[in-house]
N, C-alpha and C positions, 0 to 999 in steps of 0.2 A: 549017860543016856541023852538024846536029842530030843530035846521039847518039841514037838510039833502038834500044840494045840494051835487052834485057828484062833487069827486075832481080824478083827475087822478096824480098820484104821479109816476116820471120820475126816473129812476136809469141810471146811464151810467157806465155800465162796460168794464175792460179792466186787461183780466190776475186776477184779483181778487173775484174767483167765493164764496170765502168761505166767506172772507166779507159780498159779496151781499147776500149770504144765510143768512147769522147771519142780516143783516138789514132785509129782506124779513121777517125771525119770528119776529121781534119787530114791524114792520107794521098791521103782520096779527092778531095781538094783539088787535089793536086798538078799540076803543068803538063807535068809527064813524063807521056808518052803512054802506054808500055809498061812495064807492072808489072804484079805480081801480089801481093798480099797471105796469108801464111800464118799462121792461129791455131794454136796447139797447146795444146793445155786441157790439162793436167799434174790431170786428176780432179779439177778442183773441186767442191766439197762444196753451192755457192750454187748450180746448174741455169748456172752463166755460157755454157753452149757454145748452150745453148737461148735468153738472153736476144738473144747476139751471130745467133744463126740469127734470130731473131723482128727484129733492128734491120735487119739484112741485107733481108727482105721487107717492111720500110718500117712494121711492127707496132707496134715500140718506138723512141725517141728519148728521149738523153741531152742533158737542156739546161743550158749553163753559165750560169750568170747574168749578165748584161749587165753589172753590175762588175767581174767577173773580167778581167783586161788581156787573155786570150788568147781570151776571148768568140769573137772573130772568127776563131780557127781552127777551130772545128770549129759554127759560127752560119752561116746557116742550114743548116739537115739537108739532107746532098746527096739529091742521088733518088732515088728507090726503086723496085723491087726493085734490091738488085747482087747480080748472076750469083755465084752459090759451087756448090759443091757438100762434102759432111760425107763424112768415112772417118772410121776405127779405126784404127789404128797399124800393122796387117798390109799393110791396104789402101791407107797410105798408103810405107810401105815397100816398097812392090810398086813405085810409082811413080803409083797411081792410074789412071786411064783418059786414053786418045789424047785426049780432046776435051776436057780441063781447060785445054788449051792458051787456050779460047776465056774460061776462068771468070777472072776479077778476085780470088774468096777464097775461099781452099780452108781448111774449118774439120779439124778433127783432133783427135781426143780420144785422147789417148797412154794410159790405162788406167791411171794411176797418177801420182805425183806423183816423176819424172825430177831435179826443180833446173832451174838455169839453163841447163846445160850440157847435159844429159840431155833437155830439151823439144827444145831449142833442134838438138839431135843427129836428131830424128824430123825435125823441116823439112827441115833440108841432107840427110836420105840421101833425102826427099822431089825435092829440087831435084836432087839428083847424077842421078837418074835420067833427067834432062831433056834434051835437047839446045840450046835454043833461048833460054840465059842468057848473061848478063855477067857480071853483080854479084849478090851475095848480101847485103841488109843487113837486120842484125841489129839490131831494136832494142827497148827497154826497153816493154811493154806501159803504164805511167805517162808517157809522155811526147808533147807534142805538138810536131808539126813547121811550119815554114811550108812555105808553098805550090812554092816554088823549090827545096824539099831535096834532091831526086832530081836534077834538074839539077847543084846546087852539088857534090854527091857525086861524081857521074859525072865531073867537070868534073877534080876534084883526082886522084881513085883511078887507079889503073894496074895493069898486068896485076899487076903483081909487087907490091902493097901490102895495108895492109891501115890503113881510112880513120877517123877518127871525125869529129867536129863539135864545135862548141864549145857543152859542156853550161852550162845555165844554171838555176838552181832556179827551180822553177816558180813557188815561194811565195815567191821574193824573187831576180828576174830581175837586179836591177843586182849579184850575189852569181857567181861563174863557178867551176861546178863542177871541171871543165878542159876545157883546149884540147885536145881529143883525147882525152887521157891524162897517160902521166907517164914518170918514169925509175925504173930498178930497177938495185940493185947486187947481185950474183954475190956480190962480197967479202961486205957486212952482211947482206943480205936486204931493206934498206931500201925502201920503196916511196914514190914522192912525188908527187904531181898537178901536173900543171904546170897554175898559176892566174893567168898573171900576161901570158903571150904566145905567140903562134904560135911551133912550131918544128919545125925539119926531123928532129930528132937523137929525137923519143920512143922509150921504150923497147917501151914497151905501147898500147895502144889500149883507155879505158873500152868494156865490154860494153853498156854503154845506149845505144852509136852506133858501131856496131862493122858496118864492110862489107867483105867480102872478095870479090876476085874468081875467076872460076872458076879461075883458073891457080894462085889461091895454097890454094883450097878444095882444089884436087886433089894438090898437093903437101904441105900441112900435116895434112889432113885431118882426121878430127873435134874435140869439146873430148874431152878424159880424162872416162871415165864415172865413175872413182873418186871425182871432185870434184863432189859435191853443190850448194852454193853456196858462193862467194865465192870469189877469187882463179883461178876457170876460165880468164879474157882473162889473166892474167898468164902462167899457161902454156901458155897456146894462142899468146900472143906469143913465150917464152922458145923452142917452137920451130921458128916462122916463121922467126926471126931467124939459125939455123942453115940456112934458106934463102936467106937477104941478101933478107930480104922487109921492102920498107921503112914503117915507120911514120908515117905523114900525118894531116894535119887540115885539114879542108876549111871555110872562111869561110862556114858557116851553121848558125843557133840553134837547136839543141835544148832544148827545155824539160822540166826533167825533176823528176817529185813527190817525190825523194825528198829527204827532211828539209831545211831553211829555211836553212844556212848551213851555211858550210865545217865548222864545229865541232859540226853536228847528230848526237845519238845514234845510237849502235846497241843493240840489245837483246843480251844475254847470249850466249843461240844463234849470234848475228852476230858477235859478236867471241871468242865459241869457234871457230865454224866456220874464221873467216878465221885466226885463230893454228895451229890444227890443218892446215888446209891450207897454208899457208906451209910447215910443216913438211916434209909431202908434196912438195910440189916442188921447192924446194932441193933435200932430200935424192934426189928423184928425176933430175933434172940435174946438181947439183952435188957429188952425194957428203960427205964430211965434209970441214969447213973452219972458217974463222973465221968465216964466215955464223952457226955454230951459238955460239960464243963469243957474238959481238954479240947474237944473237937472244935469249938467255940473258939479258943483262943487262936487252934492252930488256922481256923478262918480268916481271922483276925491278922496273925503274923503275916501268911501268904498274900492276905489282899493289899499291906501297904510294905512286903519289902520289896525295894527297888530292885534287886536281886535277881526276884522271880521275872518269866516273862508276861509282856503285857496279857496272854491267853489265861496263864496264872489267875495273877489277880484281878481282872475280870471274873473268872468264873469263883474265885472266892469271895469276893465282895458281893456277886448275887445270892451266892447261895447262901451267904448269912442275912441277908435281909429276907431271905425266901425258906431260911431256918423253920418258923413257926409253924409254917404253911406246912413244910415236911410235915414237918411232928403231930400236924393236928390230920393229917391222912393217913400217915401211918400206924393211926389208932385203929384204923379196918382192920388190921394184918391179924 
């Protein structure tokens, strides 16, 4: 039997409109009948909500170069006009009007710049107001999918889970980001991507291939607005899982731009944010433990090995001297 529940598929952009075009043709691809596509422009500064309106009415086209391996997912430009209609954040929170039911991409300028979590929170109270879904899937505005993805998703996902795919970098496909996700320990705070094979046990689910369904949207419900970027799917997983909400991974390729190997950078911001917010959620779930012990050392390690890059341990060496500080705010929680 052919699934054809409706899923509404969430983009959250920011400054990256060429991206999101180039994911928007690998969507409109797709061999799932019933979707909807949803933008949320987090206030980009480049006009991106006016580029993605202008490709939408067949204006504009992002062409990948015929070397590019994935050329062929978003070559040739589908056709044009596709059905959208543009809100503001009020009027998307409102739920929008009866007859969006019939539009393909509903674009949404949230009024400011949210994060991952915080864009990505104006779609789902966008979709909550709906009646006529399944699935909600969440995914990375950098990323292209194949043609079968909505299918392969559908295929694995259940009421009760919460699904991802197996990420693969864009700029070096035979390299896998992970299978889903990874595992996370309570005891250290340790977090690890599983790179290596399918499994049934993840702990968490990557945010760049991240679907939930309406049963687990409405019992888990939003990401924490406190978390700006990074580590949001960690605690949005840590508490599913206090629902016995299971974590899957579904046997199809996401291809996704960010950095060219397992061992690719991050910038200073990035690896502040993600140390600072760890902090935040242990301590938000887990109270004090040997989490904080372990976490402590591995501050410690990153900030003097020479190994790491200098964005590293910079932002390890602040955030252990700015340790306390955490811990004495995260008493509000």
């Amino acid at each position: 039997m052919i699934n054809t529940n409706k899923v509404y598929i969430i983009l959250v952009n920011w400054n990256g409109w060429t991206d999101t075009i180039e994911c928007l043709e690998s969507i409109f691809r797709n061999d799932y009948p019933n979707y909807c596509v949803i933008v949320c422009d987090n206030n980009s500064s480049d006009n991106s909500l006016e580029y993605i309106q202008a490709w939408a009415e067949g204006k504009l086209d992002i062409l990948v170069p015929k070397s590019n391996p994935f050329h062929s997912l978003s070559y040739p430009p589908i056709e044009k006009p596709v059905s959208y209609v543009k809100y503001g954040i009020k009027e998307a929170d409102s739920g929008g009007k009866p007859e969006d039911i019939e539009k393909k991409l509903i674009l949404v300028q949230t009024g400011s710049n949210l994060g991952f979590g915080g864009g990505n929170n104006v779609g789902l109270r966008y979709v909550l107001s709906k009646s006529s879904f399944k699935y909600v899937w969440l995914l990375n505005n950098d990323t292209a999918i194949e043609s079968n993805a909505i299918n392969k998703m559908i295929e694995t996902a259940s009421d009760s889970s919460i699904t991802g795919s197996v990420l693969k970098y864009y700029s070096n496909p035979n390299n896998i980001q992970a299978y889903g996700g990874g595992y996370f320990s309570a005891f250290t705070s340790r977090v690890v991507s599983e790179t290596k094979t399918f499994s049934n046990k993840l702990d968490f689910i990557n945010g760049a291939s991240f679907m939930l369904s309406r049963d687990t949207l409405e019992k888990v419900g939003l990401f924490d607005s406190e978390i700006f970027m990074y580590f949001e799917e960690n605690e949005y997983c840590i508490r599913a899982k206090k629902h016995n909400i299971q974590m899957k991974c579904a046997d199809v390729n996401v291809f996704h731009k960010v950095g060219g190997s397992k061992n690719s950078d991050r910038n200073y911001t990035s690896w502040l944010n993600l140390y600072k917010n760890k902090v935040y959620v242990m301590k938000k779930h887990f109270s004090y433990g040997f989490w904080l012990l372990f976490f402590t050392i591995a501050l410690i390690v990153n900030a003097i090995n020479i190994q790491n890059t200098h964005s590293k341990r910079k932002a390890a060496t602040e955030t252990l001297f700015k340790l306390p500080i955490l811990l004495w705010k995260s008493r509000f929680i």
